[in-house]
C-alpha positions as CSV (number, residue, x, y, z in Angstrom):
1,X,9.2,-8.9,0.2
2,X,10.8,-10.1,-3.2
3,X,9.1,-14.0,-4.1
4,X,8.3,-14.9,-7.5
5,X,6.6,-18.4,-6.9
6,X,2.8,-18.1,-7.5
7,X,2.9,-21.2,-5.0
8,X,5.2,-19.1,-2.5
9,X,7.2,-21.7,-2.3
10,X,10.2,-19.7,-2.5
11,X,9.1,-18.1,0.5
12,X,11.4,-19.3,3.3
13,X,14.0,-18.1,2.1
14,X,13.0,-14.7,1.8
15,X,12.3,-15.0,4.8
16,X,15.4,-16.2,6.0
17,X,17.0,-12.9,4.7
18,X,14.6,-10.7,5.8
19,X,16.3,-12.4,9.2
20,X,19.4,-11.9,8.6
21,X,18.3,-7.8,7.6
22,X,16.9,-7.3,11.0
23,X,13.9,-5.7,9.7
24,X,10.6,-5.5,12.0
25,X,7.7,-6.4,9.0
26,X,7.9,-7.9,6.3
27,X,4.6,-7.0,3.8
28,X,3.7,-10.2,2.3
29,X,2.7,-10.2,-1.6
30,X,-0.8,-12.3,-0.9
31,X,-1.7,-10.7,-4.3
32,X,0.7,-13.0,-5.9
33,X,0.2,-15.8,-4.9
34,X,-2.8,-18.4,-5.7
35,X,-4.6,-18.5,-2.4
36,X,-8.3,-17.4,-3.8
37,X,-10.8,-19.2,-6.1
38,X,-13.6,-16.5,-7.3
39,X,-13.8,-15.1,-3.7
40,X,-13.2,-18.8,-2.0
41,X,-10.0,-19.1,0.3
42,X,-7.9,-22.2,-0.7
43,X,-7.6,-23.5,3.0
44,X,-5.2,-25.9,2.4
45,X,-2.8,-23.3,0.6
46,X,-3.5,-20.9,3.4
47,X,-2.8,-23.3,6.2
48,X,1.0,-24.0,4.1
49,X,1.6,-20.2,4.3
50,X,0.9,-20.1,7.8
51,X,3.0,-22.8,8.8
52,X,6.0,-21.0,6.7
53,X,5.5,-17.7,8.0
54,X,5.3,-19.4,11.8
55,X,8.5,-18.5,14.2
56,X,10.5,-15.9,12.9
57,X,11.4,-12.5,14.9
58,X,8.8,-10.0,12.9
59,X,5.7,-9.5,12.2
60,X,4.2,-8.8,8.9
61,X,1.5,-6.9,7.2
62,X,-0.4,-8.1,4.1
63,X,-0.7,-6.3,0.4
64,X,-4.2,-7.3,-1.1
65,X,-4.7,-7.3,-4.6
66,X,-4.3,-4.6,-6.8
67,X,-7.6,-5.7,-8.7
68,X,-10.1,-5.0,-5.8
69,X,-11.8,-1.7,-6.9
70,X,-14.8,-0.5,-4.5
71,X,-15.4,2.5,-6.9
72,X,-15.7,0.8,-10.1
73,X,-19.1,-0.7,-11.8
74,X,-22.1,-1.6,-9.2
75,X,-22.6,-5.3,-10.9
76,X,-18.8,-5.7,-10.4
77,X,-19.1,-4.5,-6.5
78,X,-20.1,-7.9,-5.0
79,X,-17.0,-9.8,-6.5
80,X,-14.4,-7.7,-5.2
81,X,-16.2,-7.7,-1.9
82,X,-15.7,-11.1,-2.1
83,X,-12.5,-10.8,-2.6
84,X,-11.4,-8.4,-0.1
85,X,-13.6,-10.6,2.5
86,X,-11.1,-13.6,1.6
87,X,-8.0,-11.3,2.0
88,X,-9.3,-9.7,5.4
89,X,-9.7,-14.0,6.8
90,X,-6.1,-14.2,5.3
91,X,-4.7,-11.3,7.1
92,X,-6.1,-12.7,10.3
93,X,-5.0,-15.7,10.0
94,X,-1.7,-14.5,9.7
95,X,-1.8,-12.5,12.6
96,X,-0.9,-9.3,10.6
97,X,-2.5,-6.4,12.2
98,X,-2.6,-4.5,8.4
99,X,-4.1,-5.5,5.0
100,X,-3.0,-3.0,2.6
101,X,-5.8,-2.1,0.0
102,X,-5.5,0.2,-3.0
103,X,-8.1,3.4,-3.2
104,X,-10.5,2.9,-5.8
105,X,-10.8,4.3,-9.3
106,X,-12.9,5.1,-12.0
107,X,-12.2,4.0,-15.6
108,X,-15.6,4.1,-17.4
109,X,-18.5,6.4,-18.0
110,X,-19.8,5.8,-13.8
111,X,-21.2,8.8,-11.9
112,X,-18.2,9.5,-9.8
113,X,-19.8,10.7,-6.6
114,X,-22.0,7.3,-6.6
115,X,-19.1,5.5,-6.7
116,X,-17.1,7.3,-3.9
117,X,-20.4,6.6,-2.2
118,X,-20.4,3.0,-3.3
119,X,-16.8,2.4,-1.8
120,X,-17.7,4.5,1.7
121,X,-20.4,2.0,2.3
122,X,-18.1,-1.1,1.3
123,X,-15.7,0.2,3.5
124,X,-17.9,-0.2,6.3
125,X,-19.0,-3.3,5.4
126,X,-15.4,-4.4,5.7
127,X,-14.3,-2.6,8.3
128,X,-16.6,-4.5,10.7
129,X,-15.4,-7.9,9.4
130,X,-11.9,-6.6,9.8
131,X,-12.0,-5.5,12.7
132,X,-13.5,-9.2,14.1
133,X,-10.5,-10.6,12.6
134,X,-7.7,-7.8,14.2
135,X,-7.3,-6.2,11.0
136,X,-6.8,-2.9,10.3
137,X,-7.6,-2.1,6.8
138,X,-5.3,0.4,5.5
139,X,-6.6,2.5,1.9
140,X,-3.3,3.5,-0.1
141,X,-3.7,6.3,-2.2
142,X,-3.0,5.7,-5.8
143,X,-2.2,7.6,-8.7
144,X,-3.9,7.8,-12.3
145,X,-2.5,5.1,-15.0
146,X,-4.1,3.6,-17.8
147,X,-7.5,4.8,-18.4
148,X,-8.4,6.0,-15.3
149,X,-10.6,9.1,-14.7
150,X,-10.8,9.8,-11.3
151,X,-9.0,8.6,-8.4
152,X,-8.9,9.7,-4.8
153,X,-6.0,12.6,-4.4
154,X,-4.4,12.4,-0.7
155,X,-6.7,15.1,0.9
156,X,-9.6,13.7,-0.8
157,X,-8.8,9.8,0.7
158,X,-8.6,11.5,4.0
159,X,-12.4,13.2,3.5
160,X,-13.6,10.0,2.6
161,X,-11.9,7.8,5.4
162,X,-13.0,11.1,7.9
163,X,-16.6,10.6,6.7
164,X,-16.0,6.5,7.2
165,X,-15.0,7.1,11.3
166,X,-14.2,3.3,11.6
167,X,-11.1,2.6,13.6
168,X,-10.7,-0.5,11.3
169,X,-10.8,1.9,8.1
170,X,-7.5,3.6,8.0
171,X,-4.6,5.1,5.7
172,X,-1.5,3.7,3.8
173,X,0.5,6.9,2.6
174,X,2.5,6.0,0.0
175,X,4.9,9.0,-0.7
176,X,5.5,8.6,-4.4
177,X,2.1,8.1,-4.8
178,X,1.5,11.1,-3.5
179,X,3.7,13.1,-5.5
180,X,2.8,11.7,-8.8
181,X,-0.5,12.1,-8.3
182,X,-0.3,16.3,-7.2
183,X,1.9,16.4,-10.2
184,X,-0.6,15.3,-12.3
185,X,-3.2,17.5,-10.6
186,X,-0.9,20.2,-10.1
187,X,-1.6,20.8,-6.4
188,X,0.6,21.3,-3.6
189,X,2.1,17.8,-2.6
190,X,3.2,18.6,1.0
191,X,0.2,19.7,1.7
192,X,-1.7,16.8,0.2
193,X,0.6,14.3,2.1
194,X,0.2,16.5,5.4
195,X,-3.5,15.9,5.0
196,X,-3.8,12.0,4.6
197,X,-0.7,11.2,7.4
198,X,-3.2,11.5,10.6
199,X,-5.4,9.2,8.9
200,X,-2.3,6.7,8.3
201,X,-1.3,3.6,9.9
202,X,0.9,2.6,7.2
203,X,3.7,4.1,5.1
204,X,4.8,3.0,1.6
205,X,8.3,4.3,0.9
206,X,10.3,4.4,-2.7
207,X,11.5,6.8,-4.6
208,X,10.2,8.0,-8.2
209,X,10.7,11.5,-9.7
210,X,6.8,12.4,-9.4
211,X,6.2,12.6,-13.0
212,X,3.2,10.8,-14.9
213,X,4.8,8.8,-17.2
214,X,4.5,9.9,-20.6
215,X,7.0,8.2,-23.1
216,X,6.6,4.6,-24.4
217,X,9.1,2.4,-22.9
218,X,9.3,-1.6,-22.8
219,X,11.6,-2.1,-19.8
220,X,11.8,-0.7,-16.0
221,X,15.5,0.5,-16.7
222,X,14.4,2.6,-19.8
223,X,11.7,4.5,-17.4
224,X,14.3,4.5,-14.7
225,X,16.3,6.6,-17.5
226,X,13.9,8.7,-18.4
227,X,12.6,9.4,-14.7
228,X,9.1,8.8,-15.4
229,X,6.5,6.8,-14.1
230,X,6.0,4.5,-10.3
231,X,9.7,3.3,-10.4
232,X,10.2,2.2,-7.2
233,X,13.4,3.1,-6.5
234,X,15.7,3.0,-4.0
235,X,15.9,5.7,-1.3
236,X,18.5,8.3,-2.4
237,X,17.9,7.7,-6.1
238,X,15.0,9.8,-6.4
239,X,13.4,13.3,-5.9
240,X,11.9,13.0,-3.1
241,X,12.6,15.3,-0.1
242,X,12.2,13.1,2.7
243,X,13.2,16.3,5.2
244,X,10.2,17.9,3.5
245,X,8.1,14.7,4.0
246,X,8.8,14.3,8.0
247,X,8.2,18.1,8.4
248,X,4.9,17.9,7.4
249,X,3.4,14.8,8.2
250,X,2.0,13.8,11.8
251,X,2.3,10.3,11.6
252,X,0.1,8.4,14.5
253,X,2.6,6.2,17.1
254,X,3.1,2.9,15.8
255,X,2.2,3.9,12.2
256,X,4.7,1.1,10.4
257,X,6.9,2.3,7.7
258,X,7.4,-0.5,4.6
259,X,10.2,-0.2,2.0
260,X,8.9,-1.0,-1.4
261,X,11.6,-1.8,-3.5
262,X,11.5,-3.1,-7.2
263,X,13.1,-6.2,-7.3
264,X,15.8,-5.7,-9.8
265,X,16.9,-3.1,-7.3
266,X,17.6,-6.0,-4.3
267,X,21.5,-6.1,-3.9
268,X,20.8,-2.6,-2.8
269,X,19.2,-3.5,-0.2
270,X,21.3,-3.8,2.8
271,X,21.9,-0.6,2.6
272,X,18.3,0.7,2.0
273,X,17.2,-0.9,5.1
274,X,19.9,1.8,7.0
275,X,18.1,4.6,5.7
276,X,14.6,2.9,6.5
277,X,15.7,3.1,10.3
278,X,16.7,6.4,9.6
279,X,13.9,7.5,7.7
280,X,11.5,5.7,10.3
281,X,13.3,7.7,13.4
282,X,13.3,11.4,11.5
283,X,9.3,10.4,11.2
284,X,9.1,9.7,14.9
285,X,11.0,12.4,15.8
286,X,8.9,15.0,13.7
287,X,5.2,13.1,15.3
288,X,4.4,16.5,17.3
289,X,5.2,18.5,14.0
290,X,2.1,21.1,12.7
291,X,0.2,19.8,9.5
């Protein structure tokens, strides 16, 4: 979903071409918009965003900030609780059976097995309020940026949501993700990505080049030239082997599959949401297939 308006006012008409698209869900860009006052839930906005969203033929799913990291400092822990506890009433009150949430990530000096601990026992925590609400949290695995230390590599997520058991804790794969972040370890990505799709009820799709990226750039076309970096592209631009991808993942029935595309990339996409169908039905096809 492409809106720019902090107030989503220029929602409706997104929505009016995701319509026209025919797509099934649309992810709505909650992180975006100003809906949440130090972990308090503007009602009012929220009750204008449900009335926008209301009557239209697809469901959606919701992306929850970026900024909510279960791993990081223990003083910090109860404000992004708060925060994810405010996205989780959201996402129920928009009848979207998914909130997307990010994998935590260590940037400091923390003990890094306390804070995988830290963010298994949030988890929990919000897994049961979830789960009241007809959410299913979905954990998308990042990659490493900035200053980060540690973050959870595929396999790893899937040990940690394996160790969780809660059938309100699940997976976002996000492919490029994926490969980005093996190429940075330098461990196998089909393997990695065969390991996290059982856990997955949610699939982030793009296309990068899976390489870290390393060169200064001020602009998304000057990384897009250099192939470097989370680009988002569009499917077919990229380096992905999406054969490869459907091989090796068992994707769970009714897992949903979400096309991230960056924005500046949007008269592509008609097109793109061809190959989504496509891309969606080689998945389905390959369900049965061995990890």
């Amino acid at each position: 979903m492409r809106t720019t308006s902090p107030e989503f006012d220029d929602l409706p008409a997104a929505l009016d071409e995701a319509e026209r698209l025919g797509v099934d869900f649309v992810e709505l860009p909650a992180f975006s918009w100003t809906l949440v006052v130090d972990g308090r839930v503007l009602q009012d906005r929220l009750d204008r965003l449900v009335a926008a969203t209301r009557d239209r033929p697809f469901g959606y799913t919701v992306h929850g900030p970026l900024a909510i990291n279960l791993m990081g400092p223990k003083e910090r822990l109860p404000r992004h609780e708060a925060l994810l506890d405010a996205m989780i009433h959201i996402a129920g009150s928009l009848a979207a059976p998914h909130l997307v949430l990010h994998s935590g990530c260590v940037r400091g000096d923390d003990d890094v097995a306390m804070a995988y601990e830290r963010q298994r026992h949030a988890l929990l925590r919000a897994g049961d309020k979830a789960g009241a609400a007809g959410v299913t949290l979905c954990v998308e695995n990042i990659f490493r940026y900035e200053t980060m230390r540690e973050t959870a590599l595929p396999s790893r997520l899937a040990g940690e949501l394996d160790a969780i058991d809660h059938p309100h804790v699940r997976a976002t794969l996000d492919v490029s993700h994926a490969l980005l972040r093996a190429t940075d370890a330098r461990v196998d990505f089909a393997a990695e990505i065969a390991a996290l799709a059982p856990f997955a009820r949610h699939v982030h799709v793009h296309e990068s080049f899976g390489r870290p990226q390393e060169s200064w750039a001020i602009d998304d076309a000057e990384r897009a030239g250099l192939g470097e970096g989370d680009l988002h592209l569009p499917l077919g631009w990229g380096g992905i082997d999406w054969d490869l991808v459907a091989r090796r993942c068992a994707f769970p029935t009714g897992t949903i599959v979400n096309l991230e595309l960056n924005r500046r990339y949007w008269r592509e996409l008609p097109d793109q949401i061809v190959r989504l169908r496509a891309l969606a039905d080689n998945f389905t096809s390959h369900a049965d297939a061995p990890a």
